[in-house]
Backbone bond lengths (Angstrom), bond angles and torsions (degrees), N, CA, C in turn:
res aa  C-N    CA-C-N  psi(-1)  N-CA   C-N-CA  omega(-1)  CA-C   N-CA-C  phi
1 X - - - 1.453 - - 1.529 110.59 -
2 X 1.052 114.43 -43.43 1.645 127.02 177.28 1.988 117.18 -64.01
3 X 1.233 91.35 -22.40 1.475 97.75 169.87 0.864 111.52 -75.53
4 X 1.723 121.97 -66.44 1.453 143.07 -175.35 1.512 107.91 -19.81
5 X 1.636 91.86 -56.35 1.848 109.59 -166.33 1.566 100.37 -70.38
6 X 0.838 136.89 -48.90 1.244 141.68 -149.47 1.780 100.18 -95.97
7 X 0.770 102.23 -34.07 2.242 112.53 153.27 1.669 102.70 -65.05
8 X 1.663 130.45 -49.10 1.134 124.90 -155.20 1.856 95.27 -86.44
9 X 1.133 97.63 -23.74 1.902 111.81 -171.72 1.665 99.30 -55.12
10 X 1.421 106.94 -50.65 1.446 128.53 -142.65 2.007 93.31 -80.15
11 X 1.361 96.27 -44.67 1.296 107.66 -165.13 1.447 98.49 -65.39
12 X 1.766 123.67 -48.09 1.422 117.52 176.58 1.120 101.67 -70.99
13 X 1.393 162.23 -11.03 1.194 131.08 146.23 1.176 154.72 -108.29
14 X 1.234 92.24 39.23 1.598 131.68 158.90 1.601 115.12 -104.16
15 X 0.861 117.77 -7.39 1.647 134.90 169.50 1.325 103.44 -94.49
16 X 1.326 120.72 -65.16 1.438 123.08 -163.53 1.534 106.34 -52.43
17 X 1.657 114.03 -42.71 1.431 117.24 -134.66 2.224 77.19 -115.35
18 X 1.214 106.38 -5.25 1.663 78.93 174.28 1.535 109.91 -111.40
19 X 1.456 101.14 -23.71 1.803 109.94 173.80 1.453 112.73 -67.80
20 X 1.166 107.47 -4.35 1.800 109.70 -168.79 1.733 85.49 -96.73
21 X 1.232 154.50 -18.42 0.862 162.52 -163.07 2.078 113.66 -82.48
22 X 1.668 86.08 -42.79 1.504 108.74 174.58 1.467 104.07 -75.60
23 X 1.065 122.18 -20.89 2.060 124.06 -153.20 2.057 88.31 -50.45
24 X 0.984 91.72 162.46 1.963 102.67 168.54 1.456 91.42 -91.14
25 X 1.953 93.28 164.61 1.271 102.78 166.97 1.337 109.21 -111.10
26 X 1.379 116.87 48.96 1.217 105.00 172.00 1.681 104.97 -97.01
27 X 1.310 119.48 -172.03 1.127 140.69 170.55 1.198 133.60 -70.75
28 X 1.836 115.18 91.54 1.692 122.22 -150.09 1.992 91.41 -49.16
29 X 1.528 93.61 -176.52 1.433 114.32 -176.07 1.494 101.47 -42.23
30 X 1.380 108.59 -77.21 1.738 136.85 -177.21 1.321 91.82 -36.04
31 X 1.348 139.02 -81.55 1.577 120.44 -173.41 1.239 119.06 -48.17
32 X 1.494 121.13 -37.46 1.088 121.97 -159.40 1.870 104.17 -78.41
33 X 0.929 105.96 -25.86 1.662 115.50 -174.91 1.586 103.20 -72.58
34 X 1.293 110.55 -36.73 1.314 123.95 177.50 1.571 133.06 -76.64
35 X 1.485 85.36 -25.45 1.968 97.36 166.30 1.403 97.68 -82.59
36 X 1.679 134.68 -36.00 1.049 104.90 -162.38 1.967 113.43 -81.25
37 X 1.413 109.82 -11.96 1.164 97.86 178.39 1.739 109.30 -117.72
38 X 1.102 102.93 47.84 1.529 125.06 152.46 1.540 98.38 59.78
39 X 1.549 131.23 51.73 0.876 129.38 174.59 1.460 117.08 -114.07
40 X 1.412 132.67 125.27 1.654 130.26 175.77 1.175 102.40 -87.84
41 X 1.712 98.94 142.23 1.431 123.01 154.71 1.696 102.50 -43.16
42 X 1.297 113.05 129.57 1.637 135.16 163.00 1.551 117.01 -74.51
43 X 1.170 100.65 -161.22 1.546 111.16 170.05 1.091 105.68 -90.78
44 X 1.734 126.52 141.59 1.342 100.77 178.35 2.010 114.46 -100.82
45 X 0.980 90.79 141.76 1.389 97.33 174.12 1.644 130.90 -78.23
46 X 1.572 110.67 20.30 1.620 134.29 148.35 1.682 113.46 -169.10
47 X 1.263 90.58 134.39 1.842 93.03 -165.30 2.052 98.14 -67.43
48 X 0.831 101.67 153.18 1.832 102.11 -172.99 1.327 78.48 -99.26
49 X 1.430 94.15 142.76 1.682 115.78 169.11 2.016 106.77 -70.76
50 X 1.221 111.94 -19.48 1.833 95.91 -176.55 1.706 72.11 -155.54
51 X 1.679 102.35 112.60 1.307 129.20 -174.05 1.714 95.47 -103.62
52 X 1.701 118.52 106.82 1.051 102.54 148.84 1.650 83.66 97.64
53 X 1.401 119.76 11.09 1.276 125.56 169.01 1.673 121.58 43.60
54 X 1.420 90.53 46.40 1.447 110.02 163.17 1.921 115.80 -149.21
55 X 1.379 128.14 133.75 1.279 124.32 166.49 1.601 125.80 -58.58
56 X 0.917 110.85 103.34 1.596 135.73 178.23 1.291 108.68 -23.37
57 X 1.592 110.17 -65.14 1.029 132.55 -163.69 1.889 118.66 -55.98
58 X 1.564 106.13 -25.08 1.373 128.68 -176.62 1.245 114.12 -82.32
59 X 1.419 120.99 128.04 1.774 117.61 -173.32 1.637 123.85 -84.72
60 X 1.435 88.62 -20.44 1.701 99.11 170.81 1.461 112.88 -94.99
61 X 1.521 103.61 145.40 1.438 91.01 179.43 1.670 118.63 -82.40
62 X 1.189 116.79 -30.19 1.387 102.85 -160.65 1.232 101.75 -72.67
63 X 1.595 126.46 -5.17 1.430 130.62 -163.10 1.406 108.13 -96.22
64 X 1.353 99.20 -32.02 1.850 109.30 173.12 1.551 92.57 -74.59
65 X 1.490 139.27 -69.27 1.356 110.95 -158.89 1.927 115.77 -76.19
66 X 1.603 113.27 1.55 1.397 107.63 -173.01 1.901 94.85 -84.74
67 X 1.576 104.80 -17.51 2.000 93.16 -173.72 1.295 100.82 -99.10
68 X 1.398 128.66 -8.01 1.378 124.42 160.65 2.061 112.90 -61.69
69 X 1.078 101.63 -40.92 1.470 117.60 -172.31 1.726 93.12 -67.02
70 X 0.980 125.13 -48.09 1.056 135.39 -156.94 1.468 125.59 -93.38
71 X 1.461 98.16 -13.50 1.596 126.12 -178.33 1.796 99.10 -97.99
72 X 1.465 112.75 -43.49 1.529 109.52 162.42 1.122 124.81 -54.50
73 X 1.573 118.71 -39.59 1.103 112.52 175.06 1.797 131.59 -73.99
74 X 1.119 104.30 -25.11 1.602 122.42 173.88 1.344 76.56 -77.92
75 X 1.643 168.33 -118.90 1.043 145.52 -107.98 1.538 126.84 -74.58
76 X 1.475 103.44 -13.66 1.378 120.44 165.02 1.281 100.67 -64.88
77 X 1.061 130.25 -77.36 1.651 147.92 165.90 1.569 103.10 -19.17
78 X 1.130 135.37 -64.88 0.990 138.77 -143.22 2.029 98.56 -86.31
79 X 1.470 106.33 -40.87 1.630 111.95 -177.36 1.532 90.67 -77.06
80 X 1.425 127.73 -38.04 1.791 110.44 161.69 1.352 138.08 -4.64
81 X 1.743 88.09 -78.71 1.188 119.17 -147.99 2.040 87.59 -86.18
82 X 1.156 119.24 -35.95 1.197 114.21 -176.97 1.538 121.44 -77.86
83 X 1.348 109.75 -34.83 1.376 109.28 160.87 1.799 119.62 -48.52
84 X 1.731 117.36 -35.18 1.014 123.23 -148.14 1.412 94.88 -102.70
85 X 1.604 135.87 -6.28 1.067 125.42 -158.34 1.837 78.74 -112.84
86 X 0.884 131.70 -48.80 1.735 134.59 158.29 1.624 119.71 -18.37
87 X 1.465 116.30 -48.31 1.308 128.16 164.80 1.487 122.53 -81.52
88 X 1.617 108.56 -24.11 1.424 83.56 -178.63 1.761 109.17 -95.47
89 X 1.623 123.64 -11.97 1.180 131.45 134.28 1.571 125.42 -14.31
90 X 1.302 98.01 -94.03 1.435 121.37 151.03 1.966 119.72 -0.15
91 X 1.587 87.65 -63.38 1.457 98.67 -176.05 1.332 111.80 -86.76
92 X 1.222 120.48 -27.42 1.630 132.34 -175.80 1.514 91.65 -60.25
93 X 1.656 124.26 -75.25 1.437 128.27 175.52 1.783 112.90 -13.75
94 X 1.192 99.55 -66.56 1.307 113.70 -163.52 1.814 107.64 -76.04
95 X 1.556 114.21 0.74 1.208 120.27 175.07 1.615 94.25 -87.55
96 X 1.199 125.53 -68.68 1.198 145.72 179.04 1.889 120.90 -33.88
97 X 1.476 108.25 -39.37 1.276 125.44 167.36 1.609 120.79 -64.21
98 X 1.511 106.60 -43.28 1.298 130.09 -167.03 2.076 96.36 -73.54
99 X 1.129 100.14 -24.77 1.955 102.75 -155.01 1.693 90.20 -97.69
């Protein structure tokens, strides 16, 4: 089981962090909805940690948008696994109450 995951880990982030590489540069939905009804980006009211879905901090580009891809995906992963360990908690309790 521990392989599996750690094979399935590897594979999403090698997906996340090389398909983010392919993304267009056009203008996601949200901008795009927003150019069409003549609305500007504001000030923002919290700076995004990877603006424009790349890490700042990285000097190459394809390397800043492949650990952005790849940083979503470990956080996808990560609100997963925590949501899921919450429910089966959750349900264990309510096994335990019932007996």
């Amino acid at each position: 089981m521990k392989r599996l995951f750690l094979s399935l880990l590897l594979l999403a982030l090698a997906t996340g962090g090389g398909l983010s590489l392919l993304a267009s540069q056009a203008p996601d939905g949200l901008e795009h909805t927003m150019a069409k009804m003549g609305a500007h980006e504001g000030k923002a009211v919290v700076n995004s940690p990877m603006p424009d879905y790349e890490v700042p901090m990285i000097r190459n580009k394809w390397a800043r948008k492949a650990l952005a891809g790849a940083s979503g995906t470990l956080a996808v992963l990560g609100l997963t696994l925590a949501i899921g360990w919450t429910l089966r908690k959750a349900k264990n309790r309510g096994k335990k109450r019932a007996s």
